[in-house]
C-alpha positions as CSV (number, residue, x, y, z in Angstrom):
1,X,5.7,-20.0,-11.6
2,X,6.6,-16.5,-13.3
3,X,8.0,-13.5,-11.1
4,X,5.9,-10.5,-11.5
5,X,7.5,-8.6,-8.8
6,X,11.0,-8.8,-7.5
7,X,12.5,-6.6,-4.6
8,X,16.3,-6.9,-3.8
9,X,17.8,-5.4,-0.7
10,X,15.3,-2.4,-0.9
11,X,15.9,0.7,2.1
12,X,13.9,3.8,2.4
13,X,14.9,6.7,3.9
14,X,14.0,9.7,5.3
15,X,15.3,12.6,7.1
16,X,13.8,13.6,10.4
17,X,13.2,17.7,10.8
18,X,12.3,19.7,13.8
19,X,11.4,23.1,11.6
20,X,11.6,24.6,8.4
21,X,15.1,25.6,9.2
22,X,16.5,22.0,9.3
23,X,13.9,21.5,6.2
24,X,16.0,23.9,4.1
25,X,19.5,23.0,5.3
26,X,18.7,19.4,4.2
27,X,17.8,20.6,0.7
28,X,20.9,23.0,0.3
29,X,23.7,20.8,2.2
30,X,25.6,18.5,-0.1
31,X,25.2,15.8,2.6
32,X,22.2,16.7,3.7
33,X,20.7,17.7,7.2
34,X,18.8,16.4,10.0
35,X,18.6,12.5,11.6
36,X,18.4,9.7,9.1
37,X,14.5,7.2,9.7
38,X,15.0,3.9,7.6
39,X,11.1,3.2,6.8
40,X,12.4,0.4,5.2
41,X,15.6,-1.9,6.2
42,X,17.2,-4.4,3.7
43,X,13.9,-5.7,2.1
44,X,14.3,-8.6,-0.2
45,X,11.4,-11.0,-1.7
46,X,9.8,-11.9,-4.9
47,X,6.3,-12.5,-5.8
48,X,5.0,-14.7,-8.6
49,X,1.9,-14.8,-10.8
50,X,-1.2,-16.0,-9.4
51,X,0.2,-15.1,-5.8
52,X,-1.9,-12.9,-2.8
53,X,0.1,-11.8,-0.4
54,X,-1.2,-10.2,2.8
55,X,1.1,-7.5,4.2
56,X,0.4,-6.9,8.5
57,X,2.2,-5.2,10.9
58,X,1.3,-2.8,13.6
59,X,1.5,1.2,12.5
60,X,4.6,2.2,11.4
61,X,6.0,-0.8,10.5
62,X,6.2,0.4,6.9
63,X,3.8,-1.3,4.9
64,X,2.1,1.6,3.2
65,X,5.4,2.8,2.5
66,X,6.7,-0.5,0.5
67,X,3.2,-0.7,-1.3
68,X,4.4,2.5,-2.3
69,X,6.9,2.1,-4.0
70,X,5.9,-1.7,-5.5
71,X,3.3,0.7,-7.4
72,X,5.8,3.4,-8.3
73,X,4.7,5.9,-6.1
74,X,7.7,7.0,-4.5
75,X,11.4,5.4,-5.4
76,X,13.5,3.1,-3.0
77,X,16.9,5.0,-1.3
78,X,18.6,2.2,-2.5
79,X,17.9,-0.8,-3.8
80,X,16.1,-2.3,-7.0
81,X,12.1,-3.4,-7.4
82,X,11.4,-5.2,-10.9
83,X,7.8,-5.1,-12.0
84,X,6.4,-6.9,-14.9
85,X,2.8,-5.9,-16.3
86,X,0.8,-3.1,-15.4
87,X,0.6,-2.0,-11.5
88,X,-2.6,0.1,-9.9
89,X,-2.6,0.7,-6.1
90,X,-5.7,1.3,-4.4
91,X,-5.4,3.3,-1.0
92,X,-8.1,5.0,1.1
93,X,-6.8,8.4,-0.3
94,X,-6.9,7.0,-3.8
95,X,-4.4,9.5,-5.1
96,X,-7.5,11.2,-6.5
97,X,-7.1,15.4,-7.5
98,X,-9.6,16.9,-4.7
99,X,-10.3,19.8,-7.2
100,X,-11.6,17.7,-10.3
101,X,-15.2,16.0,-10.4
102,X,-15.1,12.1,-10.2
103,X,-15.4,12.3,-13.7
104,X,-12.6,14.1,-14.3
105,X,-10.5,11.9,-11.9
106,X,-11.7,8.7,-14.3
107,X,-10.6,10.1,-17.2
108,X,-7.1,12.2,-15.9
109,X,-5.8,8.6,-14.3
110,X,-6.8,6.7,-17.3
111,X,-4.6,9.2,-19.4
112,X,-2.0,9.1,-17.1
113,X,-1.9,5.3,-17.6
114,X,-1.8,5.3,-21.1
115,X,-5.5,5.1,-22.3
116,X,-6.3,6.6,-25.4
117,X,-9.7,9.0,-25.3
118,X,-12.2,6.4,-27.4
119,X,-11.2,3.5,-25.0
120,X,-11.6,5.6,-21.6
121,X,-15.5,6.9,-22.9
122,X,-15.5,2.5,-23.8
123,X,-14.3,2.1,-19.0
124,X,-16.1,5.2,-17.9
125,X,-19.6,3.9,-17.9
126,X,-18.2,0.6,-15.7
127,X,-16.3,2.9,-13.6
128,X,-19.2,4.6,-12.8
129,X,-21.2,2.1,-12.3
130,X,-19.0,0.3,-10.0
131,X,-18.2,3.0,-7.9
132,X,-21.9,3.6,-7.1
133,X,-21.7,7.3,-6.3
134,X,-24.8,8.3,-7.8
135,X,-24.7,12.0,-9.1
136,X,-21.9,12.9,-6.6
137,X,-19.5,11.5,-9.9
138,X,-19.8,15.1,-11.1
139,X,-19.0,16.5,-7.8
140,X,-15.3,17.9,-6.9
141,X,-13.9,14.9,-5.3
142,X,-12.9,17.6,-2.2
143,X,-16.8,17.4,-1.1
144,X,-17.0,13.4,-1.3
145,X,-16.3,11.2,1.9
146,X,-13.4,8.8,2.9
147,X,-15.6,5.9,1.7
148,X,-16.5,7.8,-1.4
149,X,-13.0,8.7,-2.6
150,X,-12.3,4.2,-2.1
151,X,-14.9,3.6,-3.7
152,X,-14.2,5.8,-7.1
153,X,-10.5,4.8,-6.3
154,X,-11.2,0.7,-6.2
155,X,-13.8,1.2,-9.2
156,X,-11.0,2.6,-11.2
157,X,-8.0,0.2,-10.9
158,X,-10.1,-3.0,-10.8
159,X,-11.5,-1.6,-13.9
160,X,-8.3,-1.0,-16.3
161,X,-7.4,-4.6,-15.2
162,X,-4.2,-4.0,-13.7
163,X,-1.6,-7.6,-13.7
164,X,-0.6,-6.4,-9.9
165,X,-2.8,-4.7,-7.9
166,X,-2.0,-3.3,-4.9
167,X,-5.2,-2.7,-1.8
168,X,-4.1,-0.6,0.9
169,X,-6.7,-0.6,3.4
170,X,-9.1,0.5,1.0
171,X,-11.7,-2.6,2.1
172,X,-11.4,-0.6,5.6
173,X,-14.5,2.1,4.6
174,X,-17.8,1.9,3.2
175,X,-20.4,-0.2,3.9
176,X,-20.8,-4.0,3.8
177,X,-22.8,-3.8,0.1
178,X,-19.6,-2.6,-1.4
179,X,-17.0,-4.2,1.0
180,X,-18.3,-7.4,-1.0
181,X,-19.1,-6.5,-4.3
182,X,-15.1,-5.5,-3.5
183,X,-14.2,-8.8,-2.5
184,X,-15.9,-10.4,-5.5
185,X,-14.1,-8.1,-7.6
186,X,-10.6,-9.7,-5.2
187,X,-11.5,-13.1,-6.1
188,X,-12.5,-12.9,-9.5
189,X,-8.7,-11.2,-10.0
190,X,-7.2,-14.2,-8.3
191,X,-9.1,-16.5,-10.1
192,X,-7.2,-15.0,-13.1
193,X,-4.1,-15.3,-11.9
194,X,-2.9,-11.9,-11.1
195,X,-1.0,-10.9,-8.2
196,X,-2.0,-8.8,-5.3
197,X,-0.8,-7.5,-2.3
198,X,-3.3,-6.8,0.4
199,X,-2.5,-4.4,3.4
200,X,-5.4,-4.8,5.7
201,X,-5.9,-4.6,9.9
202,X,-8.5,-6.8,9.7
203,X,-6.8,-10.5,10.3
204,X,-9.9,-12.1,9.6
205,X,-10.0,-10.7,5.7
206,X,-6.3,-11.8,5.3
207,X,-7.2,-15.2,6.3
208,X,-9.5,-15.0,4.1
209,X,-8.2,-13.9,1.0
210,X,-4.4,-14.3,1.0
211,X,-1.8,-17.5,0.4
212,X,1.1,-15.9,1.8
213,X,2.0,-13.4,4.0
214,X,4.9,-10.8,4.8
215,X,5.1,-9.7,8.4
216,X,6.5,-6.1,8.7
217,X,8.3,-4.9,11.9
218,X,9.2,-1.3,12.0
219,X,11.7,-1.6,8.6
220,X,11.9,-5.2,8.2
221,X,10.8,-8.5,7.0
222,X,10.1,-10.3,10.5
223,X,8.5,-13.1,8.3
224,X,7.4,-14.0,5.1
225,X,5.8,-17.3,4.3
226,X,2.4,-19.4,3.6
227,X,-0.6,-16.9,5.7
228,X,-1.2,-20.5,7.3
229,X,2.1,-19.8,9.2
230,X,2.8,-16.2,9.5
231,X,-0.5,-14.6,10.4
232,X,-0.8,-16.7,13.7
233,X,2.6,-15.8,14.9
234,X,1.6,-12.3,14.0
235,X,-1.5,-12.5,16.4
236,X,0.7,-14.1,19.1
237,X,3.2,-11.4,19.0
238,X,-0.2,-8.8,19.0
239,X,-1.6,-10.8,21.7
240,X,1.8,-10.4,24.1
241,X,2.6,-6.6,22.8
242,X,-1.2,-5.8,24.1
243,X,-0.4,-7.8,27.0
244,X,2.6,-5.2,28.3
245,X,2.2,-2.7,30.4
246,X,2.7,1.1,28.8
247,X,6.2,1.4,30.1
248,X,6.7,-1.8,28.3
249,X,5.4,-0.6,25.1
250,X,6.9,2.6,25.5
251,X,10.5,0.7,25.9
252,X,9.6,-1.7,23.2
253,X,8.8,1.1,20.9
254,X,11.9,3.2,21.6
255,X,14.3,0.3,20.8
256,X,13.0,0.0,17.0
257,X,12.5,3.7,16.3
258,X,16.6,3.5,17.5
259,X,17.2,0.4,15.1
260,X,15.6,2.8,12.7
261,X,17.6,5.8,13.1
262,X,20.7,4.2,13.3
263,X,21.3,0.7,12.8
264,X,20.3,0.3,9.6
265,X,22.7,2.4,8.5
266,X,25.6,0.4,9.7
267,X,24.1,-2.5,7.5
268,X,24.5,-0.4,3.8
């Protein structure tokens, strides 16, 4: 099988500020200011054609944040992420410009991807149609609704035909019409081969749709593997962390934001 996507020893990390003062000493400091948050800890895997891989983990465990930076949205601290072919992510917010009509927002991404004029006017019409909007396309995307702005988002990457695409949570809004002309749209792409990773809550549409699975836990890779094996131990682990009593949580919680503020540094 061919790689598409290789990620070697890949940290993020922020810096934690209390005001606007810490903001500015962190930008003027040579070193820096304020507490160090690894979003991301030591994260290695690699991906091959034809592959879906479902990413879970509770909030915060970083998933949105690697997805990120798999589609070239934000850079790694450290670390390398190889991609071969063209990468769209799809997430609720769409990176969509609030100010500019739906329209606009078609033909602004297209450019930024490297479409020529004649050959966005060729997408444009199965953009539109896919995204089902009606005459709200020539609306600022500001007035349009969290299902409205996945919907013109989804419509566009699935339509430039993208070799990885990346789905954030963007199955999570809009109604069931869409949600499966989506899903169609899923298949049809793995059919082909390509390779997607899928960030979803839902573990019943990860069963579904993905062969393999990466289990995020605050920063790190708790398990990668076949969805067969990881999503289960997933739900188990759900099943006991629900199971705890608040101070429970609240310990269990405290221990990985620590991991996160300090241990990972001692592992660069």
């Amino acid at each position: 099988m061919s790689e598409t996507v290789v990620v070697k020893n890949v940290f993020k990390k922020y810096k934690m500020h209390k005001s606007s003062k810490e903001k500015f000493l962190d930008i003027v400091l040579p070193r820096g200011y304020g507490e160090d948050f690894y979003a991301l800890q030591d994260i290695s895997f690699t991906a091959n054609r034809g592959d879906v891989i479902g990413l879970v983990g509770v909030n915060g465990s970083g998933k949105s944040t690697l997805t990120n930076i798999i589609g070239n949205v934000i850079p790694p601290t450290s670390g390398s992420v190889k991609t071969i072919g063209q990468t769209s992510i799809i997430a609720i917010s769409s990176g969509l410009n609030n100010q500019l009509t739906g329209r606009e927002n078609i033909e602004l991404k297209c450019l930024m991807l490297g479409f020529k004029k004649r050959e966005i006017l060729e997408l444009e019409g199965n953009i539109i149609d896919f995204a089902d909007i009606g005459k709200f396309i020539d609306q600022p995307v500001k007035k349009y609704s969290s299902g409205m702005k996945s919907r013109l988002g989804f419509a566009i990457s699935v339509t430039i035909d993208p070799d990885i695409l990346v789905i954030d949570e963007a199955l999570s809004v809009g109604d069931q019409v869409f949600g499966q002309k989506s899903k169609n749209k899923m298949f049809e792409f793995k059919d082909k081969g390509k390779t997607i990773f899928f960030v979803s809550h839902s573990m019943g549409q990860i069963k579904e749709f993905c062969d393999k699975a990466i289990w995020l836990e605050y920063g790190e890779i708790k398990a990668f593997g076949s969805a067969k094996e990881v999503v289960p131990e997933y739900e188990k682990f759900l099943k006991q962390y629900k199971a705890m009593t608040k101070e429970e949580q609240q310990t269990f919680r405290e221990e990985v934001i620590r991991k996160q503020s300090g241990f990972a540094a001692l592992k660069e």
